[in-house]
C-alpha positions as CSV (number, residue, x, y, z in Angstrom):
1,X,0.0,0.0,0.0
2,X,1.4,3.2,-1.1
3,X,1.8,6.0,1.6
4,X,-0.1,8.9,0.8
5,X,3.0,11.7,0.8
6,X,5.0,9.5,-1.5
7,X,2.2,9.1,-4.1
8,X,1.4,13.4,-3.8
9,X,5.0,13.9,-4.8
10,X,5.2,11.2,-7.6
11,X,1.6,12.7,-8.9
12,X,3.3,16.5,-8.2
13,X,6.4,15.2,-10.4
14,X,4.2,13.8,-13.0
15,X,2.0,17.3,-13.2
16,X,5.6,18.8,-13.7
17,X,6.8,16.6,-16.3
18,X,3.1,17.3,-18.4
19,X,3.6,20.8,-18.0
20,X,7.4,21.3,-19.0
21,X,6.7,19.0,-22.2
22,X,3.4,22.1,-23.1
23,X,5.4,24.8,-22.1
24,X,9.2,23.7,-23.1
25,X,8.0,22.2,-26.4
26,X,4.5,22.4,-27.6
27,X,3.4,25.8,-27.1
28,X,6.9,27.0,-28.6
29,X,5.9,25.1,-31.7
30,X,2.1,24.8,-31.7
31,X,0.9,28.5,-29.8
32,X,-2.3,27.9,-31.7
33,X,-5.2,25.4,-31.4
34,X,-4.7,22.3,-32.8
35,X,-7.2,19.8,-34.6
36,X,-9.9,19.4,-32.1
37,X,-9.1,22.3,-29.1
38,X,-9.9,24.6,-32.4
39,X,-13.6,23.6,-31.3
40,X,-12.9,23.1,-27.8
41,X,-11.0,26.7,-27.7
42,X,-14.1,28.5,-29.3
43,X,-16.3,27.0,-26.9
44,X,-14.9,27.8,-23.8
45,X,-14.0,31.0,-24.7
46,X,-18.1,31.5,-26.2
47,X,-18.9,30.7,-22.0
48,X,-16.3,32.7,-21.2
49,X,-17.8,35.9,-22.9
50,X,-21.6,34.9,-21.0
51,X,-23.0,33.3,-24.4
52,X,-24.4,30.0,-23.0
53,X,-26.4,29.9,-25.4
54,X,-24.3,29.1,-28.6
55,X,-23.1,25.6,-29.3
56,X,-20.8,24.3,-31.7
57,X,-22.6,21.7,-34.1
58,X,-19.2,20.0,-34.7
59,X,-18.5,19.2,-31.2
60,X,-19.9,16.1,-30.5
61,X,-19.6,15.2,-26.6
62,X,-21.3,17.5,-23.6
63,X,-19.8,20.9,-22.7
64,X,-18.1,19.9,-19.5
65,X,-14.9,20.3,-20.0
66,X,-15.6,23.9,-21.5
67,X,-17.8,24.8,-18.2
68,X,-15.1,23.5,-16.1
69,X,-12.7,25.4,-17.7
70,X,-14.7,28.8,-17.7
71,X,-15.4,28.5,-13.7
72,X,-11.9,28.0,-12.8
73,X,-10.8,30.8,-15.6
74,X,-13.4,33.4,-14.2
75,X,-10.9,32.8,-11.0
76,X,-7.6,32.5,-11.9
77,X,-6.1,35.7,-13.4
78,X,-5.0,34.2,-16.6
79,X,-5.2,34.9,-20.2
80,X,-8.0,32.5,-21.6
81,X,-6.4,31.4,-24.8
82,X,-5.8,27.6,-25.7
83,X,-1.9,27.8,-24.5
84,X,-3.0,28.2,-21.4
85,X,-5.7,25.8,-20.7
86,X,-3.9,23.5,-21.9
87,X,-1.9,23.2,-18.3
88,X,-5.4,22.4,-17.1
89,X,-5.3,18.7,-18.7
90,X,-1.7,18.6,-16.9
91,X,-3.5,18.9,-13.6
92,X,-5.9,16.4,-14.1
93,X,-3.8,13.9,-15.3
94,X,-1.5,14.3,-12.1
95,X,-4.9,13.8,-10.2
96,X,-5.5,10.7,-12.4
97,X,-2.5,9.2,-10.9
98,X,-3.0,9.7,-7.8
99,X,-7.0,8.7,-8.1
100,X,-5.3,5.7,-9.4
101,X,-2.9,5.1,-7.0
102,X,-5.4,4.9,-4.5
103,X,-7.6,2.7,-6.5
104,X,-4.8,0.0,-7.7
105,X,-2.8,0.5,-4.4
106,X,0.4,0.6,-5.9
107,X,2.5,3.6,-7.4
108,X,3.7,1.6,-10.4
109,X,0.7,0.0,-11.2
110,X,-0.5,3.4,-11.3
111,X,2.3,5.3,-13.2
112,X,1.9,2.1,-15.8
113,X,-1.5,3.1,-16.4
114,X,-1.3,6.8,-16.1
115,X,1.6,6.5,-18.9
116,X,-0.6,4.7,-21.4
117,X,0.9,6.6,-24.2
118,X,-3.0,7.7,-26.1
119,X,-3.8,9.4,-22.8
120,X,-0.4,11.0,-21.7
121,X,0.0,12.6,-25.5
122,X,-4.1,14.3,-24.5
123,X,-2.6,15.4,-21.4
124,X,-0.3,17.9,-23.5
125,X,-3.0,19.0,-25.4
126,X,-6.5,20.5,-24.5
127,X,-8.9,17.7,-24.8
128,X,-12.2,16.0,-22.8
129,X,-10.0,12.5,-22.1
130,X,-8.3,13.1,-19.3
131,X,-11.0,14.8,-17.7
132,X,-13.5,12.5,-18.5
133,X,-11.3,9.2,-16.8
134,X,-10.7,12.0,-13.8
135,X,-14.9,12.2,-13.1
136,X,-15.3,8.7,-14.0
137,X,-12.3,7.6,-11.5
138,X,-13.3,9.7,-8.6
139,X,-16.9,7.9,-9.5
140,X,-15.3,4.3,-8.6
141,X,-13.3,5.8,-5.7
142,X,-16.3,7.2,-4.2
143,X,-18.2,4.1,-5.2
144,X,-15.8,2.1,-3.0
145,X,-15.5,4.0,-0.2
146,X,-19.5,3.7,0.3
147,X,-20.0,7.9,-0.5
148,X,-23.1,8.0,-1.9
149,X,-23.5,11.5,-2.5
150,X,-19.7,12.4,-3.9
151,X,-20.4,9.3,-6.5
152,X,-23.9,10.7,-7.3
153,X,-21.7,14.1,-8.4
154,X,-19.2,12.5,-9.9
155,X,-21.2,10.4,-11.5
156,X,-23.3,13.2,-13.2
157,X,-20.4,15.1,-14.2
158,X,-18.8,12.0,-16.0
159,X,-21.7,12.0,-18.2
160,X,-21.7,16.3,-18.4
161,X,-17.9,15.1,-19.6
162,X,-18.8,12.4,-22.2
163,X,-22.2,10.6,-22.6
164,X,-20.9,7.4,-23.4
165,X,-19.8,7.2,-19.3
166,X,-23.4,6.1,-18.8
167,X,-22.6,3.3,-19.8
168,X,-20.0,2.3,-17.6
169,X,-22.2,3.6,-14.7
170,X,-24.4,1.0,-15.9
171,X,-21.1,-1.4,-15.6
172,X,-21.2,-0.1,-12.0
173,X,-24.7,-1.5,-10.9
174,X,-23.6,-4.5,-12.5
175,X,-20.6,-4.6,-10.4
176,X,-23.0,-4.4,-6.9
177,X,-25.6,-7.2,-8.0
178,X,-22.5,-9.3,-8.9
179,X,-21.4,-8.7,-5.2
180,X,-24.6,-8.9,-3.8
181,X,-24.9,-12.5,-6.0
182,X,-22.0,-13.5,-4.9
183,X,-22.2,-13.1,-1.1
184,X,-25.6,-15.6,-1.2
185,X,-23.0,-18.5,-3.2
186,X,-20.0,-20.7,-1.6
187,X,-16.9,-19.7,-3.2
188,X,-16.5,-22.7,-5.4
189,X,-14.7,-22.4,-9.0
190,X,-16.4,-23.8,-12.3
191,X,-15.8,-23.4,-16.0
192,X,-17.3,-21.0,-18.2
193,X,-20.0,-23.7,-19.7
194,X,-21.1,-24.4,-16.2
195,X,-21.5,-21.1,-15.1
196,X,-23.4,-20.4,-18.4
197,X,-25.8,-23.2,-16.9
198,X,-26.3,-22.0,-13.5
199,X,-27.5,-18.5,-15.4
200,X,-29.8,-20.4,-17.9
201,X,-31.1,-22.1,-14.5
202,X,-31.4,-19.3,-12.1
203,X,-32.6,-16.3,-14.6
204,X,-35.0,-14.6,-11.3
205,X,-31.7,-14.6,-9.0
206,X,-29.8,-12.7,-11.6
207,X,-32.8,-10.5,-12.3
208,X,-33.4,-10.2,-8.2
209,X,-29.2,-8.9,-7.7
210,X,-30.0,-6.3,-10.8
211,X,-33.0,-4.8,-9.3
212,X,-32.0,-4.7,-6.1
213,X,-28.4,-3.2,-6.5
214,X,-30.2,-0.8,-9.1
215,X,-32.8,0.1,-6.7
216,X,-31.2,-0.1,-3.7
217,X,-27.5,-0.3,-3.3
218,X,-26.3,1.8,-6.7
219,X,-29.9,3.9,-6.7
220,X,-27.9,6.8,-7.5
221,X,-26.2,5.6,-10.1
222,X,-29.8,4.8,-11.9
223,X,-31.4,7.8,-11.2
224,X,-28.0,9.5,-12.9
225,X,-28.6,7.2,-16.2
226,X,-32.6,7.7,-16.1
227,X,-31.9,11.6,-15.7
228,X,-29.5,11.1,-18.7
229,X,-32.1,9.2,-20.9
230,X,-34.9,11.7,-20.1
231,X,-32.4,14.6,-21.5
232,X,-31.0,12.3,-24.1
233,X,-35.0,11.8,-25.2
234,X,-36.3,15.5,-24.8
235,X,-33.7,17.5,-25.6
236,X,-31.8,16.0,-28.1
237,X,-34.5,13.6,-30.0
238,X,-32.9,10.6,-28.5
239,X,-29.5,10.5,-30.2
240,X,-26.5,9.8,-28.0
241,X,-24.1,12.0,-30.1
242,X,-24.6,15.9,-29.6
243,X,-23.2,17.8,-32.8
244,X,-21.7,16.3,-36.8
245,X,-24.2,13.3,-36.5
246,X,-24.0,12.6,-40.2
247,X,-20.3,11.7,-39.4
248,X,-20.6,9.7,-36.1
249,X,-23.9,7.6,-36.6
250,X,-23.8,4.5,-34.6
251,X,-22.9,1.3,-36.8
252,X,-22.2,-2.1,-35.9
253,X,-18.0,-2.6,-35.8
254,X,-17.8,-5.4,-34.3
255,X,-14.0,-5.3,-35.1
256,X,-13.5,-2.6,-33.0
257,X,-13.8,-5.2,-29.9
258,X,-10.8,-6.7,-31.8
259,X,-8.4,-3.9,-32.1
260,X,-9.2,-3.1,-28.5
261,X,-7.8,-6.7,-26.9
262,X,-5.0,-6.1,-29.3
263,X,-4.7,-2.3,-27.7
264,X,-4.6,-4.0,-24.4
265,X,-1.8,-6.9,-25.2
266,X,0.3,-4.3,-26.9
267,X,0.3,-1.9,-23.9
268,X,1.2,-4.5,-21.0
269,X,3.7,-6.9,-23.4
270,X,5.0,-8.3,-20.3
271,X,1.7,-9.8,-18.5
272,X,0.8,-10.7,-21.9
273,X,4.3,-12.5,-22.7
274,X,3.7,-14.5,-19.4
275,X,0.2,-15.0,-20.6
276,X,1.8,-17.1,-23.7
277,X,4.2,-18.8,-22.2
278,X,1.6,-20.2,-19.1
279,X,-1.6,-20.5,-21.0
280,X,-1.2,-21.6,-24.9
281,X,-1.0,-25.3,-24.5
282,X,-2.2,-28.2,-26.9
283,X,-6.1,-28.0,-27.0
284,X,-8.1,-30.4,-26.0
285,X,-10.8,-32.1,-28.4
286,X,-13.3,-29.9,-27.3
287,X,-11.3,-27.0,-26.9
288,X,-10.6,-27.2,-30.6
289,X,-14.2,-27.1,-31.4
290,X,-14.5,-23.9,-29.1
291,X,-11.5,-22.4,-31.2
292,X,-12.6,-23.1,-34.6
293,X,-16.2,-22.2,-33.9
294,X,-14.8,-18.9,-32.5
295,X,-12.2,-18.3,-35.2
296,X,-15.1,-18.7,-37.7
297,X,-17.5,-16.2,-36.2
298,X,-14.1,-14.1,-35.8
299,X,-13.8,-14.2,-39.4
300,X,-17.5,-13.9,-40.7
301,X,-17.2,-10.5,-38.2
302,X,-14.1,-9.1,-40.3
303,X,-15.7,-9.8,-43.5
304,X,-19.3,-8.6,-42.8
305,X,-18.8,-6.1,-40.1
306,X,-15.8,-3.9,-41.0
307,X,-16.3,0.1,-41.1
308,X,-14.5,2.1,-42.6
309,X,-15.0,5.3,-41.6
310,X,-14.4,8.7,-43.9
311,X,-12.5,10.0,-41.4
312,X,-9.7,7.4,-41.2
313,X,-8.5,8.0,-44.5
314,X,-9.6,11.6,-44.9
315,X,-6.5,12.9,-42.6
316,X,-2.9,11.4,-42.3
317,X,-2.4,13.3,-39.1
318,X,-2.9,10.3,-37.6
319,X,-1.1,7.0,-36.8
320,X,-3.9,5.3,-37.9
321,X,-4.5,6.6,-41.3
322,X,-0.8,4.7,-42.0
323,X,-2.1,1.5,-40.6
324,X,-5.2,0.9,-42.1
325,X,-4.0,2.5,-45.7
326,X,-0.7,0.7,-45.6
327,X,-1.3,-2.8,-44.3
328,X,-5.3,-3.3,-43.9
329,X,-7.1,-1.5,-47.1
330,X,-3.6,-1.9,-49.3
331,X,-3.7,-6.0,-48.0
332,X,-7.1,-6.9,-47.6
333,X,-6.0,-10.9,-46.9
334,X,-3.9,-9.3,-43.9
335,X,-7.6,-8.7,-42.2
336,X,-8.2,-12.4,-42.0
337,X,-4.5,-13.1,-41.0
338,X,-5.1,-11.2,-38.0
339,X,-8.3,-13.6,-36.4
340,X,-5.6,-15.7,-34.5
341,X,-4.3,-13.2,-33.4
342,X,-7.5,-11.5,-32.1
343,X,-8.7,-14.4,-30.7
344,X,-5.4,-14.8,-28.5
345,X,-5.6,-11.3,-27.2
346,X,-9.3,-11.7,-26.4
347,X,-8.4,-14.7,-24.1
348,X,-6.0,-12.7,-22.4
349,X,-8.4,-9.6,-22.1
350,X,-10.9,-11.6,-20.8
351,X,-9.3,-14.7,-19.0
352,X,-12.1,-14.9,-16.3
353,X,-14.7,-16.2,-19.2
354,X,-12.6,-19.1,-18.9
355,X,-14.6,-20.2,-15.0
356,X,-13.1,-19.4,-12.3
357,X,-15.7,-17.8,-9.0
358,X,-19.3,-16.7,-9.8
359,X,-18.0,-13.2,-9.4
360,X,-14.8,-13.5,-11.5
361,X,-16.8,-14.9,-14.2
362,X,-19.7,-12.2,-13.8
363,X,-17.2,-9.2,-13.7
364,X,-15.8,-10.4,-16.9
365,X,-18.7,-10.8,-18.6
366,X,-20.1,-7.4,-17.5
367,X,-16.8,-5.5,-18.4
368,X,-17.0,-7.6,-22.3
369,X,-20.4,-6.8,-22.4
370,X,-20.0,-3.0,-21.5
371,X,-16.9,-2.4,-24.1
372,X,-18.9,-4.2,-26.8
373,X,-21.8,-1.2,-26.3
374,X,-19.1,1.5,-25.9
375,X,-17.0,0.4,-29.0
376,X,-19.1,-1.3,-31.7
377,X,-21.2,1.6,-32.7
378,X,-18.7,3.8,-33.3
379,X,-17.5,3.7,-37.1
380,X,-14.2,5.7,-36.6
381,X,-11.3,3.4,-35.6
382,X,-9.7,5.9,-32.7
383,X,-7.2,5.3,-30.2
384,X,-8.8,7.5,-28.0
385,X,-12.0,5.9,-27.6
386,X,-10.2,2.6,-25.9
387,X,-8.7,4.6,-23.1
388,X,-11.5,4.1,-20.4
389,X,-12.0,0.9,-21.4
390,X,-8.4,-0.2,-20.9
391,X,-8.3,1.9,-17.4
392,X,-11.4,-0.1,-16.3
393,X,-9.7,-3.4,-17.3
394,X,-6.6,-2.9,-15.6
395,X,-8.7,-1.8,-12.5
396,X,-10.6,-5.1,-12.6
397,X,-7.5,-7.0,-12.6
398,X,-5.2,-5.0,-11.0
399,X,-2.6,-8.0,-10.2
400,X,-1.7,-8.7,-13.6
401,X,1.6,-8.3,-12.7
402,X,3.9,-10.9,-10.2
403,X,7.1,-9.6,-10.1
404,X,7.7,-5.6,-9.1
405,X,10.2,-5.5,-12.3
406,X,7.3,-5.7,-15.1
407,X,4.9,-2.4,-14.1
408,X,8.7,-0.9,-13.9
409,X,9.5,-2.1,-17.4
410,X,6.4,-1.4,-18.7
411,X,7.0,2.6,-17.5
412,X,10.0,2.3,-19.4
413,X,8.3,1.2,-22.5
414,X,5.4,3.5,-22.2
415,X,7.9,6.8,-21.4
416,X,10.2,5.6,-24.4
417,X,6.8,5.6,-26.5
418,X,5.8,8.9,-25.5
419,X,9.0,10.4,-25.6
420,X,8.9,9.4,-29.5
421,X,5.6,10.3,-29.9
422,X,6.2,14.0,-28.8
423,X,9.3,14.5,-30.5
424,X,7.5,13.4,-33.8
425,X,4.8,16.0,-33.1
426,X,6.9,18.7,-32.1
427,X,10.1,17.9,-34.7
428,X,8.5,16.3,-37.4
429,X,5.4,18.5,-39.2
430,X,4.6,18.8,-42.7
431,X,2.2,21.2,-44.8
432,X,-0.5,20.4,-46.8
433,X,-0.9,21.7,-50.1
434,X,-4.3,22.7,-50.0
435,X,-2.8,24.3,-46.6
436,X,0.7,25.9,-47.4
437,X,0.9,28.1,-44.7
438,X,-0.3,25.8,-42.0
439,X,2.0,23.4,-40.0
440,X,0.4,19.8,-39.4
441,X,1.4,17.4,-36.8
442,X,1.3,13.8,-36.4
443,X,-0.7,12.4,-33.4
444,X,-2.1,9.0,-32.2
């Protein structure tokens, strides 16, 4: 357990090293809004003026990053201008370690996650990411500690952040009727079919833990999602997505779920190297059966259910844009290659599915369950979008790692990773022609 003065002064350390990189490097290169804080710039500085009324119809989450932003600005005596809110985001990502400390109980665990290269490169720039994980972890901490009213807040503001947090307040409620399940069963371990049974067989018991964590232990959690559907339903004609709905219309990408487990293998290499070495063994007859039904359904998804969005090949700003033009539009067999590997990195995403306790099992299926409706209907393949649902996994299984050198390693990786990544971004830009006079950067 982590003492509480040595994680302020790591957290403290990491605010420093967030703000240095945005003031030593990318507001000496980049003293203008970039990409997306163009909208988010406009906004906040439209609240900041008293004009509440006028909204963006490109931005596409709720404003409550920008109202955030405008309390603390109508406070501080500084210039409101996008250089300078960006050293907000530096903030709230030191608070994201230390929420996260607390939460994992570790300092490295928490640095390894903090670190996760897509959400350190938002904390340089002004974006809704980090402050969306900050509401959504202070959510879970509050959750935990049995503060009904702080996670009632927090909860609220998650989804004043970004709407799709709803969702993983429903995860929430799923989380107390799997404890509440739980506590009425022996601890016994079974596999994954026999657990599948003892659902089909006891449907009113599930349905029991649901209603009464929903009603009674988690009630403000559902009275946060109810308010949210009631707003979603009157004021915005019960569409999820705020502003450019033409461009973000939900589809069914069931690929997504794929390059997410991969996301989650590449960013801990080491628990997922152990993974490979302890777990892929010879099959048995009926595991084979398992695998081949899976890697067929695995396949039918790639060839039925892959999106390809405008927006991934519209912009080569992005890391992205290389990989899917380069290896999975230019190769369209290298799709297909890939099931294998998908398949691997689900198991390893999602190792509980296997059996295990009633509550292992349960957790696991609620977290796949959750991701699937966060990620498949979005059409854009973004980096972005997997960063709460990697944080949530790594909070589920915090003890991924069992030896103190792999979360140390896997800081090393992740600062050699961003230490590239912002060096491209701040070294390497290029100009478009239709744009000669603009410099463009590349970012995940």
């Amino acid at each position: 357990m982590p003492g509480r003065g040595k994680t302020l002064l790591v957290g403290i350390a990491y605010t420093l090293v967030l703000c240095g990189i945005v003031h030593c490097f990318v507001n000496q290169v980049q003293p203008t809004a970039y990409m997306d804080e163009v909208f988010h710039e406009e906004q906040t500085i439209t609240y900041l003026h008293g004009n509440w009324q006028k909204w963006d119809p490109k931005i596409t989450t709720p404003p409550g990053l920008y109202v955030l932003t405008t309390f603390l600005w109508n406070l501080l005596p500084f210039q409101a201008c996008v250089r300078n809110f960006r050293f907000l985001n530096c903030f709230i990502g030191g608070a994201n370690f230390i929420i996260l400390a607390e939460l994992t109980q570790s300092i490295l665990i928490a640095l390894s996650i903090a670190t996760l290269p897509v959400l350190f490169f938002t904390g340089i720039l002004f974006y809704t990411d980090q402050l969306s994980l900050l509401a959504l972890l202070l959510t879970i901490l509050a959750q935990r500690s049995s503060h009904t009213v702080p996670a009632l807040l927090f909860g609220c503001f998650a989804c004043f952040v970004r709407q799709t947090n709803v969702i993983w307040l429903a995860f929430m409620i799923g989380q107390v009727a799997v404890q509440r399940l739980a506590s009425t069963q022996t601890c016994v371990r079974k596999s994954a079919l026999q657990w599948c049974i003892y659902l089909i067989k006891h449907p009113v018991d599930i349905f029991t833990a649901l209603v009464k964590a929903a009603l009674l232990d988690a009630l403000h959690h559902t009275a946060t999602i109810v308010l949210f559907v009631t707003l979603v339903l009157v004021f915005n004609q019960g569409d999820i997505v705020l502003g450019d709905r033409s461009a973000h219309k939900p589809v069914f990408h069931v690929p997504q779920i794929f390059y997410f487990f991969v996301f989650c293998a590449l960013h801990t290499p080491i628990a997922f190297l152990h993974y490979l070495h302890t777990n892929l063994h010879v099959p048995r007859r009926l595991s084979l059966v398992w695998i081949t039904l899976l890697l067929f359904m695995t396949v039918v998804s790639i060839c039925f259910f892959t999106v390809e969005h405008p927006y991934l090949l519209a912009d080569n700003r992005h890391y992205t844009f290389y990989l899917w033009s380069r290896l999975f539009r230019r190769y369209r067999s290298f799709r297909y290659t890939l099931a294998p590997v998908y398949l691997i990195c689900g198991d390893y995403v999602c190792r509980g599915l296997r059996g295990g306790s009633l509550s292992e099992f349960l957790t696991r299926l609620g977290y796949l369950m959750t991701v699937a409706l966060v990620l498949i209907p979005a059409g854009l393949i973004e980096p972005r979008y997997f960063i709460t649902p990697y944080v949530i996994w790594r909070l589920t299984r915090p003890h991924i790692y069992k030896k103190l050198s792999s979360p140390v390693m896997e800081v090393a990786m992740n600062a050699i990773v961003n230490a590239v990544t912002v060096h491209i971004f701040v070294f390497y830009p290029f100009k478009w022609l239709s744009q000669p006079f603009t410099w463009q950067r590349f970012m995940w």
